[in-house]
CHARMM-style PDB file with segment names, atoms N, HN, CA, C and O in Angstrom:
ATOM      1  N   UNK     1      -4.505  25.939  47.735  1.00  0.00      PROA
ATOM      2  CA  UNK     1      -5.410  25.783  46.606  1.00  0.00      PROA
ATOM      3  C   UNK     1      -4.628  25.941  45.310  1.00  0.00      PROA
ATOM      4  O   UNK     1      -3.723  26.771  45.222  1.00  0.00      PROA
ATOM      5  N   UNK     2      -5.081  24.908  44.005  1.00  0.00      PROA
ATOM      6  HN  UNK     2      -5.816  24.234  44.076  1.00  0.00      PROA
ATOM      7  CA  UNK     2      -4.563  24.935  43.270  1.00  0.00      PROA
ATOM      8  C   UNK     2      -4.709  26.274  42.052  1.00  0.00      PROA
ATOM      9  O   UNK     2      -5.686  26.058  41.335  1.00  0.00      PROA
ATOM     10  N   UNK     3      -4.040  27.449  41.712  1.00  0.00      PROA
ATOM     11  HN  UNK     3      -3.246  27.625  42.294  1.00  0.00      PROA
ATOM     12  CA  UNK     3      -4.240  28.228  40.339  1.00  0.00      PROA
ATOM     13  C   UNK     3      -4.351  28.273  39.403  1.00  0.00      PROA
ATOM     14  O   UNK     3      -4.777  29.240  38.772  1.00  0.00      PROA
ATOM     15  N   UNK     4      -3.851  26.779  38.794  1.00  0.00      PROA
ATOM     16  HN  UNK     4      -3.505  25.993  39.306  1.00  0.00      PROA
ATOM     17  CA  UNK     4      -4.050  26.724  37.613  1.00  0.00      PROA
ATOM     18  C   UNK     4      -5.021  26.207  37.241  1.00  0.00      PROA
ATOM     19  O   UNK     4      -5.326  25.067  37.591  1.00  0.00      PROA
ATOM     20  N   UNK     5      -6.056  27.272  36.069  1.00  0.00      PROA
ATOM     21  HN  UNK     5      -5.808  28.198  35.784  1.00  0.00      PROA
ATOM     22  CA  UNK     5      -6.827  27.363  35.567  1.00  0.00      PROA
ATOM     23  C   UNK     5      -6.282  27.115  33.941  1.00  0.00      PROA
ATOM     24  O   UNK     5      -5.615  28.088  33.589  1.00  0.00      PROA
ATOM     25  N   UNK     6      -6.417  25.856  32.652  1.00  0.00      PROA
ATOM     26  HN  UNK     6      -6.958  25.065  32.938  1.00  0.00      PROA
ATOM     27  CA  UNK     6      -5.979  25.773  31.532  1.00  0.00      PROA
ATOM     28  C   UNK     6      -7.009  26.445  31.084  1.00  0.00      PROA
ATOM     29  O   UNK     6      -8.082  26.506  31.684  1.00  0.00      PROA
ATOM     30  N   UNK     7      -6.767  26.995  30.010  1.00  0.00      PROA
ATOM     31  HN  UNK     7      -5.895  26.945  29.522  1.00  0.00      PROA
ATOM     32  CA  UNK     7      -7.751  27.519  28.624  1.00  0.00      PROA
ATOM     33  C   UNK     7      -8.573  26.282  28.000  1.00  0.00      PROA
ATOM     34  O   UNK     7      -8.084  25.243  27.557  1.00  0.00      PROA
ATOM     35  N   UNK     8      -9.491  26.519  28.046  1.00  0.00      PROA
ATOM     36  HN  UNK     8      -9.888  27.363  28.406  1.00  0.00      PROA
ATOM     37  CA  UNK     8     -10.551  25.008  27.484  1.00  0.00      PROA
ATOM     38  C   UNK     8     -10.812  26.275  26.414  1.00  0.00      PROA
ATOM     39  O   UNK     8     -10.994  27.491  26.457  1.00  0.00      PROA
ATOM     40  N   UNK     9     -10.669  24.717  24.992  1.00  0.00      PROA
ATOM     41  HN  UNK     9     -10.521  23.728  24.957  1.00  0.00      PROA
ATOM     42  CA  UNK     9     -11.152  25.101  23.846  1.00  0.00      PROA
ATOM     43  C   UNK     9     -12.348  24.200  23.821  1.00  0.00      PROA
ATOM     44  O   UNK     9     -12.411  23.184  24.513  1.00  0.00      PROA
ATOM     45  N   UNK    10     -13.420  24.645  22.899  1.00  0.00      PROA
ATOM     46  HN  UNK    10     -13.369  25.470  22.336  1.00  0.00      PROA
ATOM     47  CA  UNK    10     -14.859  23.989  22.555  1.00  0.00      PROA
ATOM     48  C   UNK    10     -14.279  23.365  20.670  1.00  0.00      PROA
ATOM     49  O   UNK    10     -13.543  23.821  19.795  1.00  0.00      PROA
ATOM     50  N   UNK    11     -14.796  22.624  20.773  1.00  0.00      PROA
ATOM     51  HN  UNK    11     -15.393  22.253  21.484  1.00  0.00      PROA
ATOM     52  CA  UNK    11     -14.694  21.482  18.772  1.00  0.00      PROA
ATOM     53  C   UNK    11     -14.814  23.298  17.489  1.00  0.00      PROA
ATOM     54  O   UNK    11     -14.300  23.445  16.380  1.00  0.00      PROA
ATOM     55  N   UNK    12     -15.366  23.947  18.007  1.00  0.00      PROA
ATOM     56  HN  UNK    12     -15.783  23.827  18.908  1.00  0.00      PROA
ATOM     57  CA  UNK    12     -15.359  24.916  16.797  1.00  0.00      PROA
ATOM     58  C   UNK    12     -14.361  25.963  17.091  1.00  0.00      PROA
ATOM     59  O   UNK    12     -14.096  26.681  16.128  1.00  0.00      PROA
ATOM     60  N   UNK    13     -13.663  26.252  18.342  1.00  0.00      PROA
ATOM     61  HN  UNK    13     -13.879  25.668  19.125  1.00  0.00      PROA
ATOM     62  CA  UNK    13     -12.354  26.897  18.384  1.00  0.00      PROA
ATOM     63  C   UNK    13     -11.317  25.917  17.596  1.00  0.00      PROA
ATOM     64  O   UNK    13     -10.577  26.333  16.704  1.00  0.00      PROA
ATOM     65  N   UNK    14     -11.363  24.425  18.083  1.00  0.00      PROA
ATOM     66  HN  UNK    14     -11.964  24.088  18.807  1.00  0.00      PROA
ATOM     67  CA  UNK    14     -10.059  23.629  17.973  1.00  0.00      PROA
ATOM     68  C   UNK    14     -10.285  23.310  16.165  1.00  0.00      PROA
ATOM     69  O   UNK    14      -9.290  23.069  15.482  1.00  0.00      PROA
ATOM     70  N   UNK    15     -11.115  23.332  15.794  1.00  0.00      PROA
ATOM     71  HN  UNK    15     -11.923  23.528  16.350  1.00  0.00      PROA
ATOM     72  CA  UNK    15     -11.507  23.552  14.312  1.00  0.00      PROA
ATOM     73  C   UNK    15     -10.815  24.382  13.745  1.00  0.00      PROA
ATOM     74  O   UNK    15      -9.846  24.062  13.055  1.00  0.00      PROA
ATOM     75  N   UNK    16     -11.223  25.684  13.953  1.00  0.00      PROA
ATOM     76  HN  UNK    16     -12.009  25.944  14.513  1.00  0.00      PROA
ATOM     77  CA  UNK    16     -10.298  26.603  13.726  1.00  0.00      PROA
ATOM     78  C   UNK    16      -8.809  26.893  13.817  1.00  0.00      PROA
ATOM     79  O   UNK    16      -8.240  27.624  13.006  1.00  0.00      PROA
ATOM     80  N   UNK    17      -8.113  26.208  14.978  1.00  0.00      PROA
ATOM     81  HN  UNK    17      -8.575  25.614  15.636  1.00  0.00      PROA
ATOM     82  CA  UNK    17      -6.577  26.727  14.988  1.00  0.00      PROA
ATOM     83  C   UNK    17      -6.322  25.401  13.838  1.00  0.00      PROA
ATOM     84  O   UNK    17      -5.184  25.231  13.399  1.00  0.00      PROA
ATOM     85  N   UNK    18      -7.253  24.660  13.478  1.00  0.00      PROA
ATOM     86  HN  UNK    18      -8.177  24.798  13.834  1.00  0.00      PROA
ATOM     87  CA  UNK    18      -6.847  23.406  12.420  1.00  0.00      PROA
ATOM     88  C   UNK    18      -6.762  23.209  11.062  1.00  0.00      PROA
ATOM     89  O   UNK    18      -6.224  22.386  10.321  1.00  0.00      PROA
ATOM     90  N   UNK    19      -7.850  24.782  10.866  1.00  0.00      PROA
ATOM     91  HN  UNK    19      -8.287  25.451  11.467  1.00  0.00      PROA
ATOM     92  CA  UNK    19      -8.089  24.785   9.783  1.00  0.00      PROA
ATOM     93  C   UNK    19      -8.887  23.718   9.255  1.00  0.00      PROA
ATOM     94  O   UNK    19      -8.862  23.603   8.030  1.00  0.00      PROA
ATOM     95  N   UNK    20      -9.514  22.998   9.840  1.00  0.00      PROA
ATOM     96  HN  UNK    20      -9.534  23.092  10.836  1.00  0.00      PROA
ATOM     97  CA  UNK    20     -10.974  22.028   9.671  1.00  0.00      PROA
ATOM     98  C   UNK    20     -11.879  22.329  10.288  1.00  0.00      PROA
ATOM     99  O   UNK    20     -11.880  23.069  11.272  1.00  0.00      PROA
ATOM    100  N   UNK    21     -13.121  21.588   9.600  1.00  0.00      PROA
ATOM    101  HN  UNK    21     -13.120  20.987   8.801  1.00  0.00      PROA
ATOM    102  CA  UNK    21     -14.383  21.750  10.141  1.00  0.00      PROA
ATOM    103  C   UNK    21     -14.900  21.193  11.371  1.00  0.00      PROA
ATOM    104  O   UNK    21     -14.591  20.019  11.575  1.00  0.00      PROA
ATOM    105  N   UNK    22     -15.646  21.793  12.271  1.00  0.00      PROA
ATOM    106  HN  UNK    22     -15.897  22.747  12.105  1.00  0.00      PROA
ATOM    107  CA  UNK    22     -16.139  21.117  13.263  1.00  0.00      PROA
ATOM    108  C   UNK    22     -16.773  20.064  13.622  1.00  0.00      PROA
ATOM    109  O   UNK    22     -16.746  19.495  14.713  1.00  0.00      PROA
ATOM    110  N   UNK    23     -17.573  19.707  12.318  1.00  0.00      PROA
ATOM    111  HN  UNK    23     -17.595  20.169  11.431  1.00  0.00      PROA
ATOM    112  CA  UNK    23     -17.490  18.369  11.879  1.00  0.00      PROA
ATOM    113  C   UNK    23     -16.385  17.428  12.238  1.00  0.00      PROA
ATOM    114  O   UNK    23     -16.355  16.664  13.203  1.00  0.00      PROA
ATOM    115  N   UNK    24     -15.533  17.593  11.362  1.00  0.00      PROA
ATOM    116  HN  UNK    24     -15.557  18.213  10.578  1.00  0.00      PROA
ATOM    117  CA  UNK    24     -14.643  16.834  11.721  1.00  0.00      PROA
ATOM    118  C   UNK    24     -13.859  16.568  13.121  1.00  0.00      PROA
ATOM    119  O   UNK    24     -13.583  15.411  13.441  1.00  0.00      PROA
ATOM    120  N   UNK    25     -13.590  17.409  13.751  1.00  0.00      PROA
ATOM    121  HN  UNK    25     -13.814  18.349  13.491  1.00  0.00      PROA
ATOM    122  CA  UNK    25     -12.923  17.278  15.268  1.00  0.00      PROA
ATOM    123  C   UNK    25     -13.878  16.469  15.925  1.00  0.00      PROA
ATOM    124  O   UNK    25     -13.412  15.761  16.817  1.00  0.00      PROA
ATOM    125  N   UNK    26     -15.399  16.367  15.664  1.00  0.00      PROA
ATOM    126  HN  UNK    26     -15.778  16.942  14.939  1.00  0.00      PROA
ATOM    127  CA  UNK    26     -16.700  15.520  16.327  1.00  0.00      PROA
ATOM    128  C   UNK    26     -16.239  13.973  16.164  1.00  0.00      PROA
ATOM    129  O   UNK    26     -15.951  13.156  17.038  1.00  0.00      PROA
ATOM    130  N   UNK    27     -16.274  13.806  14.324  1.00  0.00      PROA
ATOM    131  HN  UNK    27     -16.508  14.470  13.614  1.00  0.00      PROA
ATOM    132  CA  UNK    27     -15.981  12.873  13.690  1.00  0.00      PROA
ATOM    133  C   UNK    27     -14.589  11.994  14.646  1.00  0.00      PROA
ATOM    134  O   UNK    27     -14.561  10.791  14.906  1.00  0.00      PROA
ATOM    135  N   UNK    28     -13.669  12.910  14.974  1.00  0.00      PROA
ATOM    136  HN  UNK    28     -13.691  13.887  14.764  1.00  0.00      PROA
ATOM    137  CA  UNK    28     -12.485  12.233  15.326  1.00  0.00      PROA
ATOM    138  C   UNK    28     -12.569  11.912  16.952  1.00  0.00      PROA
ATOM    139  O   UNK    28     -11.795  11.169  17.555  1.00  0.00      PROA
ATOM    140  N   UNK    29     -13.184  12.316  17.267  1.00  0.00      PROA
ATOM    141  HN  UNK    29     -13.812  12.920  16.776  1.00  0.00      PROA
ATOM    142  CA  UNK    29     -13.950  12.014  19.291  1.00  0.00      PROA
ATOM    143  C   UNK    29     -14.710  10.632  18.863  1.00  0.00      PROA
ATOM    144  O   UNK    29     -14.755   9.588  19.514  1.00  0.00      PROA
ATOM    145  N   UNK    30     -15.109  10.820  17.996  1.00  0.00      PROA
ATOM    146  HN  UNK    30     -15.073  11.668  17.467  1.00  0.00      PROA
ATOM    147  CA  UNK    30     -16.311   9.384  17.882  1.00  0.00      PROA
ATOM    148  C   UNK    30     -15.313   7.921  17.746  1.00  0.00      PROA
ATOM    149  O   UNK    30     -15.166   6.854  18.342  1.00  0.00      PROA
ATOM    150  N   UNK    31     -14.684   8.741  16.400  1.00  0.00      PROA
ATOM    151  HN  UNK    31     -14.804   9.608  15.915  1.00  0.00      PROA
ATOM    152  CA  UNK    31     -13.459   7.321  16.118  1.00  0.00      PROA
ATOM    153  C   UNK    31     -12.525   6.717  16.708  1.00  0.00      PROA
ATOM    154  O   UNK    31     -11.970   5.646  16.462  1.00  0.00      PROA
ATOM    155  N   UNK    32     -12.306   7.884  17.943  1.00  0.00      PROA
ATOM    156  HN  UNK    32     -12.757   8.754  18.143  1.00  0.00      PROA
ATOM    157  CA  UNK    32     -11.454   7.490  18.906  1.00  0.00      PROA
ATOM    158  C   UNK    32     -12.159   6.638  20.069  1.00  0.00      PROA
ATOM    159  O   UNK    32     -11.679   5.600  20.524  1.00  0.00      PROA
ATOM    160  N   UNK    33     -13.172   7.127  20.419  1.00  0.00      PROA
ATOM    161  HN  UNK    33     -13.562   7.971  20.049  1.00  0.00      PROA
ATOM    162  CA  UNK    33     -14.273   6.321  21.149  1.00  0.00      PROA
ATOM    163  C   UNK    33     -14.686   4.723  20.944  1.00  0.00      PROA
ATOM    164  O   UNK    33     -15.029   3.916  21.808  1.00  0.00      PROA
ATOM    165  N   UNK    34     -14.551   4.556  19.642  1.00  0.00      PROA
ATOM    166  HN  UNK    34     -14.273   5.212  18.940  1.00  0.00      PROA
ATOM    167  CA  UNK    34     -15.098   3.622  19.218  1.00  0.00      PROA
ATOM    168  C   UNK    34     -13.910   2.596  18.770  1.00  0.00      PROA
ATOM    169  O   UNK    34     -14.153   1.475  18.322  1.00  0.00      PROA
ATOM    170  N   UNK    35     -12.390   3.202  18.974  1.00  0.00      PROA
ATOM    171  HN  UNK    35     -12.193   4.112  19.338  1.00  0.00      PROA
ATOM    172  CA  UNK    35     -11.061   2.647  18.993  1.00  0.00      PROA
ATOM    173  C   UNK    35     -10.968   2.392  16.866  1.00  0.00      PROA
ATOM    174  O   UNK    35     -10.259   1.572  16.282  1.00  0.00      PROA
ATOM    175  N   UNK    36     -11.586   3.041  16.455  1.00  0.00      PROA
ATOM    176  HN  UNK    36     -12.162   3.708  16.929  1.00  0.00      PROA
ATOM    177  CA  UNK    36     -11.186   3.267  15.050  1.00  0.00      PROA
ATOM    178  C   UNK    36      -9.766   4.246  14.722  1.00  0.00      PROA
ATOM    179  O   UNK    36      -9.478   5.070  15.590  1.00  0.00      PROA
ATOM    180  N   UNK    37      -8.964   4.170  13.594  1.00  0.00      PROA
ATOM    181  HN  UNK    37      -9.198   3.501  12.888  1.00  0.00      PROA
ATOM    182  CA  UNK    37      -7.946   4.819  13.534  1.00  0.00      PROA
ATOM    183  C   UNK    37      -8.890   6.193  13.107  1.00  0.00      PROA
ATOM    184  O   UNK    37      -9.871   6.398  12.393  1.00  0.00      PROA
ATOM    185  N   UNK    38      -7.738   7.225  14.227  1.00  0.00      PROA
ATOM    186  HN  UNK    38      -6.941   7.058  14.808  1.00  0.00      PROA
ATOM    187  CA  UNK    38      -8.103   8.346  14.049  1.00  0.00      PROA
ATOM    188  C   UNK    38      -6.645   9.306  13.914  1.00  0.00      PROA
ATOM    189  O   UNK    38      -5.523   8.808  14.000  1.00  0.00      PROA
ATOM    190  N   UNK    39      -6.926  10.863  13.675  1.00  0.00      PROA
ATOM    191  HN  UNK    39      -7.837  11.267  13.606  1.00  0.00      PROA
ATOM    192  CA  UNK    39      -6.039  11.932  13.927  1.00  0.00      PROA
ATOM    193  C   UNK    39      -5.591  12.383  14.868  1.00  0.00      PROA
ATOM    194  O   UNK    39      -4.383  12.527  15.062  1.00  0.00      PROA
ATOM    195  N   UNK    40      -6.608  12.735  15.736  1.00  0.00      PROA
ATOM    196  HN  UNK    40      -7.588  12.618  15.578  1.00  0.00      PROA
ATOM    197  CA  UNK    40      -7.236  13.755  17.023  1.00  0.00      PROA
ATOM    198  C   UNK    40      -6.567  13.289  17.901  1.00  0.00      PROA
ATOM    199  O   UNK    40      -7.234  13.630  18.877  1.00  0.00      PROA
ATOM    200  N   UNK    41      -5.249  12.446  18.508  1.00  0.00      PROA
ATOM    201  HN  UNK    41      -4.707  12.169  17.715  1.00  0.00      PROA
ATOM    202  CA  UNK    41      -4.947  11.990  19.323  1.00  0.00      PROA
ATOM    203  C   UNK    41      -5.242  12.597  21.015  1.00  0.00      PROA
ATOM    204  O   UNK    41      -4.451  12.430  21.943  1.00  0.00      PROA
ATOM    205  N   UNK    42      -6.544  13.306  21.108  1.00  0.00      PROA
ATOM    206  HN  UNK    42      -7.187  13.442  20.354  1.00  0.00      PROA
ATOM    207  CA  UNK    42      -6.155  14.340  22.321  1.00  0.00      PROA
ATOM    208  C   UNK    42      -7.445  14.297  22.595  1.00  0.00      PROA
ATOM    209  O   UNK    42      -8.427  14.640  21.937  1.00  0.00      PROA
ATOM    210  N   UNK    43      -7.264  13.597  24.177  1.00  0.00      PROA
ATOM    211  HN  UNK    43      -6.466  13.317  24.711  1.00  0.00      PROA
ATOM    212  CA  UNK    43      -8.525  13.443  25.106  1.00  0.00      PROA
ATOM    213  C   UNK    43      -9.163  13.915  25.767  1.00  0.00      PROA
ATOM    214  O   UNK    43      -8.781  13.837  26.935  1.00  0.00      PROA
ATOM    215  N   UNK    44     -10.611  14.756  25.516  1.00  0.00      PROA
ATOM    216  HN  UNK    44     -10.921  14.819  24.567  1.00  0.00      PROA
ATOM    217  CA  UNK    44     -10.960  15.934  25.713  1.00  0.00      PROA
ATOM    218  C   UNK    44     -11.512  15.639  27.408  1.00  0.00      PROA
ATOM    219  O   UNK    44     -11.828  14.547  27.879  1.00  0.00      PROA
ATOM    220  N   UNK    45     -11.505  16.745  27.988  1.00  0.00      PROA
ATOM    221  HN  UNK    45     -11.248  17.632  27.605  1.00  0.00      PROA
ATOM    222  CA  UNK    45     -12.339  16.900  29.076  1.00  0.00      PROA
ATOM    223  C   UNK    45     -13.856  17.259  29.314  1.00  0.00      PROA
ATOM    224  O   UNK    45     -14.322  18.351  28.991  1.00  0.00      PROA
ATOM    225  N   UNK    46     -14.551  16.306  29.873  1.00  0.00      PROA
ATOM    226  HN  UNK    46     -14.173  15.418  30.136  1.00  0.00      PROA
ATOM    227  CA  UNK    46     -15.889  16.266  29.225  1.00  0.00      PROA
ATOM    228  C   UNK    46     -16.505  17.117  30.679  1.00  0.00      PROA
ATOM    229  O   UNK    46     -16.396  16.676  31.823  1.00  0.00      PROA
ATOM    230  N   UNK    47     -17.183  18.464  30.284  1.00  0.00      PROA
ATOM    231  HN  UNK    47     -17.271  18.822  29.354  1.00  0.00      PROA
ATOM    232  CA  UNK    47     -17.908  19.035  31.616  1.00  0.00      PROA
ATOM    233  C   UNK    47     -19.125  18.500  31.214  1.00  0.00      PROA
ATOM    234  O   UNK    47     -19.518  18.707  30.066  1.00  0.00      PROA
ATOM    235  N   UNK    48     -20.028  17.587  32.302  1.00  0.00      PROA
ATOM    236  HN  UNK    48     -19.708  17.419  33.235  1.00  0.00      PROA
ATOM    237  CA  UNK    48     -21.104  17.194  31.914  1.00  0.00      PROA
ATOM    238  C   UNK    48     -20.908  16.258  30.561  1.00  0.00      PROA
ATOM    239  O   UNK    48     -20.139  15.301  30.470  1.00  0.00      PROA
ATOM    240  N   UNK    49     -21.816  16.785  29.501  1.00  0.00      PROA
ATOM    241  HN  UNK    49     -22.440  17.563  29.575  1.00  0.00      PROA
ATOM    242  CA  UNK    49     -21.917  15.788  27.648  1.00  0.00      PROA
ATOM    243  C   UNK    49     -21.211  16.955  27.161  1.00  0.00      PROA
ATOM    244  O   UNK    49     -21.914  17.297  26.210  1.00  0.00      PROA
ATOM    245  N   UNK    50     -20.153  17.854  27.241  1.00  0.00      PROA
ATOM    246  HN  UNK    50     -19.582  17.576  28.013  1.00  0.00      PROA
ATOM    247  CA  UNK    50     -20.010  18.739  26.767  1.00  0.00      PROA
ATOM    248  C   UNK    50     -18.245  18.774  26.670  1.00  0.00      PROA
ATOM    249  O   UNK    50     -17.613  19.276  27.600  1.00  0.00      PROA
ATOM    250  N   UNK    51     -17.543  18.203  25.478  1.00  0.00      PROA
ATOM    251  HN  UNK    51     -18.056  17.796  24.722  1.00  0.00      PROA
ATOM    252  CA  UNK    51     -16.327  18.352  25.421  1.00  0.00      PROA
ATOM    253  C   UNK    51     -15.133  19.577  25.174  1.00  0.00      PROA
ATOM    254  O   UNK    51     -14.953  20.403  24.278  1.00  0.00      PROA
ATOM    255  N   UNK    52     -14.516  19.288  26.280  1.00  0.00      PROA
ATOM    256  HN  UNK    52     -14.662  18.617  27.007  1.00  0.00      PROA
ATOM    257  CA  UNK    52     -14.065  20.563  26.142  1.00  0.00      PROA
ATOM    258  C   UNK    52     -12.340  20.021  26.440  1.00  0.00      PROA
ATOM    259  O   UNK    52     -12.017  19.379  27.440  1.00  0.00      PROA
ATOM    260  N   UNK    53     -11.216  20.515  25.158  1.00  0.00      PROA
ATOM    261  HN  UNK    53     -11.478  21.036  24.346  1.00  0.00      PROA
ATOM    262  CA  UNK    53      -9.859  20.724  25.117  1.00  0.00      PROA
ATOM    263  C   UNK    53      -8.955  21.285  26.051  1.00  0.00      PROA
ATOM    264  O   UNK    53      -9.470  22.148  26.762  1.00  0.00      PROA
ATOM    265  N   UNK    54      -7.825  21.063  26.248  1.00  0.00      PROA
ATOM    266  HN  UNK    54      -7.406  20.362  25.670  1.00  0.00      PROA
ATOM    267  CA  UNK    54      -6.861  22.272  27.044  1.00  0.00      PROA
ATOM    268  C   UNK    54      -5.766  22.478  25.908  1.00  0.00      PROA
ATOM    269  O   UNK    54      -5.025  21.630  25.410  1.00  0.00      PROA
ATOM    270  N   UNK    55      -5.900  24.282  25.548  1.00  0.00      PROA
ATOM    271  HN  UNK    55      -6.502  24.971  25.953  1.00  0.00      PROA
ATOM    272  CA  UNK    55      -5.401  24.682  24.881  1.00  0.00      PROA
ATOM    273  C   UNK    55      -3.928  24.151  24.340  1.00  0.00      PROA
ATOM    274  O   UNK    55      -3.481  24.042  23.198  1.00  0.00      PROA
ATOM    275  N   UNK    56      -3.272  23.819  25.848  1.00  0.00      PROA
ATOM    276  HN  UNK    56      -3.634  23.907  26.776  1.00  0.00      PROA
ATOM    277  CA  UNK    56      -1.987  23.537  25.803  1.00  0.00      PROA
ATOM    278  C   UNK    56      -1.719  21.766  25.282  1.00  0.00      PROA
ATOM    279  O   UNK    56      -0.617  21.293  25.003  1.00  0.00      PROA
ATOM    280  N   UNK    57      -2.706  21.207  25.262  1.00  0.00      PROA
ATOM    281  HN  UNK    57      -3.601  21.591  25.488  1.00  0.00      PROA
ATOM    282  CA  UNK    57      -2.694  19.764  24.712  1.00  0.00      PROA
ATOM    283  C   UNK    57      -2.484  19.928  23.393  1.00  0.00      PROA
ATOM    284  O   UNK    57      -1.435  19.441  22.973  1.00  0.00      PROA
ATOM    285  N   UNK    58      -3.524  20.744  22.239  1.00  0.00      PROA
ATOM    286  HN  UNK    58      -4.376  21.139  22.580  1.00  0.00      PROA
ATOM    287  CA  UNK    58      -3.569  20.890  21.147  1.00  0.00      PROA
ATOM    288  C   UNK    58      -2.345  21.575  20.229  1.00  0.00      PROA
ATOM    289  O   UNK    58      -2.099  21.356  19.042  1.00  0.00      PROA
ATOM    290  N   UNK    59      -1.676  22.449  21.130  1.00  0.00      PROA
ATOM    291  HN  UNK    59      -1.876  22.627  22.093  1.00  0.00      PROA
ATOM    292  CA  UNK    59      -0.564  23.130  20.609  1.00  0.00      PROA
ATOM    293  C   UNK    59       0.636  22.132  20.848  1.00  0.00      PROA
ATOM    294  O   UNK    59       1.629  22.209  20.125  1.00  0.00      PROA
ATOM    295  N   UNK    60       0.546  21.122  21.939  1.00  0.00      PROA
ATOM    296  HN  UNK    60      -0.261  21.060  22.527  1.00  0.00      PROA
ATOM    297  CA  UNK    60       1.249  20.143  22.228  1.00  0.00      PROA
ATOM    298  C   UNK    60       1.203  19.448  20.965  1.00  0.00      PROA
ATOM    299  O   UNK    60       2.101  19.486  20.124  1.00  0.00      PROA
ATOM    300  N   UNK    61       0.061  18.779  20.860  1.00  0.00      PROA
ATOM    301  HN  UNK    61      -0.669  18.748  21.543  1.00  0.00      PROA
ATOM    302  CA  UNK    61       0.004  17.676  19.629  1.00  0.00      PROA
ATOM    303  C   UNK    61       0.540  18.328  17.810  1.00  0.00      PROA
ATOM    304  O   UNK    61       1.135  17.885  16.828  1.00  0.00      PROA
ATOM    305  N   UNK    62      -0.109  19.549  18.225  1.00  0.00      PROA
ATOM    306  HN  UNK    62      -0.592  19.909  19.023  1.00  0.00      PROA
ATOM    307  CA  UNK    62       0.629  19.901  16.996  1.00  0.00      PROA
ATOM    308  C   UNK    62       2.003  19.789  16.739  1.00  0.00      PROA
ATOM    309  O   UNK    62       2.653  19.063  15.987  1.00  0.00      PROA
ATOM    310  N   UNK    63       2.324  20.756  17.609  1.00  0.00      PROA
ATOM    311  HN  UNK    63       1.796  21.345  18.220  1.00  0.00      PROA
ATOM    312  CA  UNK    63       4.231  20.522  17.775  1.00  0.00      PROA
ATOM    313  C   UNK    63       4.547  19.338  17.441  1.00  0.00      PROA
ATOM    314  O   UNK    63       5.312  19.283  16.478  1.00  0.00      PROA
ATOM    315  N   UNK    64       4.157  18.133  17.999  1.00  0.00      PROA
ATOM    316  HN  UNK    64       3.535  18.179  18.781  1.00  0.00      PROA
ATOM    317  CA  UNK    64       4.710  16.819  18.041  1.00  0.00      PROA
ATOM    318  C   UNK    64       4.257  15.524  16.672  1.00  0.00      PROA
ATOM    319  O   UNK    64       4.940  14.559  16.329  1.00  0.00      PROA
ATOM    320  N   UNK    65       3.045  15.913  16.186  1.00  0.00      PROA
ATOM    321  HN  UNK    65       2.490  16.697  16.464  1.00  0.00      PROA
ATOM    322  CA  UNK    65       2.633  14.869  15.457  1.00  0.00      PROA
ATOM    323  C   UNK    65       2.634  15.598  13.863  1.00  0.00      PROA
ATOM    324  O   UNK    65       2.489  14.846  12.900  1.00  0.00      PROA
ATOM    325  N   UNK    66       2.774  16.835  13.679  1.00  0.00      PROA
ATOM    326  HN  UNK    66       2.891  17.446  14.462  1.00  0.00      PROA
ATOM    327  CA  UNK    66       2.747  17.426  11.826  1.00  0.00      PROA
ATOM    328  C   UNK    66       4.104  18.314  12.119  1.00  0.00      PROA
ATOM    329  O   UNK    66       4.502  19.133  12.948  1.00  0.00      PROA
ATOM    330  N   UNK    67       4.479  17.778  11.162  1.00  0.00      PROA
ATOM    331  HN  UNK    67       4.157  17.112  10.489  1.00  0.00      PROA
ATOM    332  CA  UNK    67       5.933  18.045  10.433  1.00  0.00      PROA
ATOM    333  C   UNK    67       5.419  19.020   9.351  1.00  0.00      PROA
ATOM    334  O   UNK    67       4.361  18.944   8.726  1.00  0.00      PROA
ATOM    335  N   UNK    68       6.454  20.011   9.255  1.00  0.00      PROA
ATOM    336  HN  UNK    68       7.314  20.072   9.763  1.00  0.00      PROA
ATOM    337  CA  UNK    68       6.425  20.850   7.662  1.00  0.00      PROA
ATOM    338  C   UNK    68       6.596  19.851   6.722  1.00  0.00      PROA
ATOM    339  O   UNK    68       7.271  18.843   6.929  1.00  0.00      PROA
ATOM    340  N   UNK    69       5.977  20.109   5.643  1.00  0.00      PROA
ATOM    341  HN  UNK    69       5.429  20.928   5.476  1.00  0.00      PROA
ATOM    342  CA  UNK    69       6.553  19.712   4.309  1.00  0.00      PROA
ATOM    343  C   UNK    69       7.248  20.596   3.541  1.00  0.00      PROA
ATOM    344  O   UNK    69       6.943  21.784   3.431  1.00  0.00      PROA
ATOM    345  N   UNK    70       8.411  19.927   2.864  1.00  0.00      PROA
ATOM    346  HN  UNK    70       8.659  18.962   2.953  1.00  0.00      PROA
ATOM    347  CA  UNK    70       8.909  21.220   2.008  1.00  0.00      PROA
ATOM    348  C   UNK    70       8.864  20.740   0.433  1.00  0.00      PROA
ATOM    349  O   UNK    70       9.217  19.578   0.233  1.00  0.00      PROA
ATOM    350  N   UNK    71       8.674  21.114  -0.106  1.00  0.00      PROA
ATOM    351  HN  UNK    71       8.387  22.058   0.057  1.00  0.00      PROA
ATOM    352  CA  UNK    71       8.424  20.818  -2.326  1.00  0.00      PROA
ATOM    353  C   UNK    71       9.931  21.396  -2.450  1.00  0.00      PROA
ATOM    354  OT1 UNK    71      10.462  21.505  -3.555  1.00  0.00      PROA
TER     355      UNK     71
END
């Protein structure tokens, strides 16, 4: 049997490590859905109508898609 169990985040955790509104993380599921340019590159796991993240995707995408800026 398999152990691994990932950390599922819900749109108002992943809001938060984003520093945006939950709104918006909704906004960016829709646009991606609908093949509009979006941010959110990260395809949630849906239990039931109910989307839900793996922690390790989001810390993934971060790492990989925002760069520091420096002034």
């Amino acid at each position: 049997m398999n152990n691994y169990n990932p950390t599922l985040l819900n749109d108002r955790a992943i809001s938060e490590m984003l520093c945006m509104s939950p709104s918006w993380v909704r906004k960016q599921r829709w646009l991606r859905r609908k093949g509009e340019p979006h941010t959110l590159t990260i395809e949630p796991i849906m239990i039931g109508t109910t989307p839900r993240y793996k922690h390790e995707d989001i810390t993934d995408w971060l790492q990989n898609c925002c760069q520091p800026t420096f002034h």
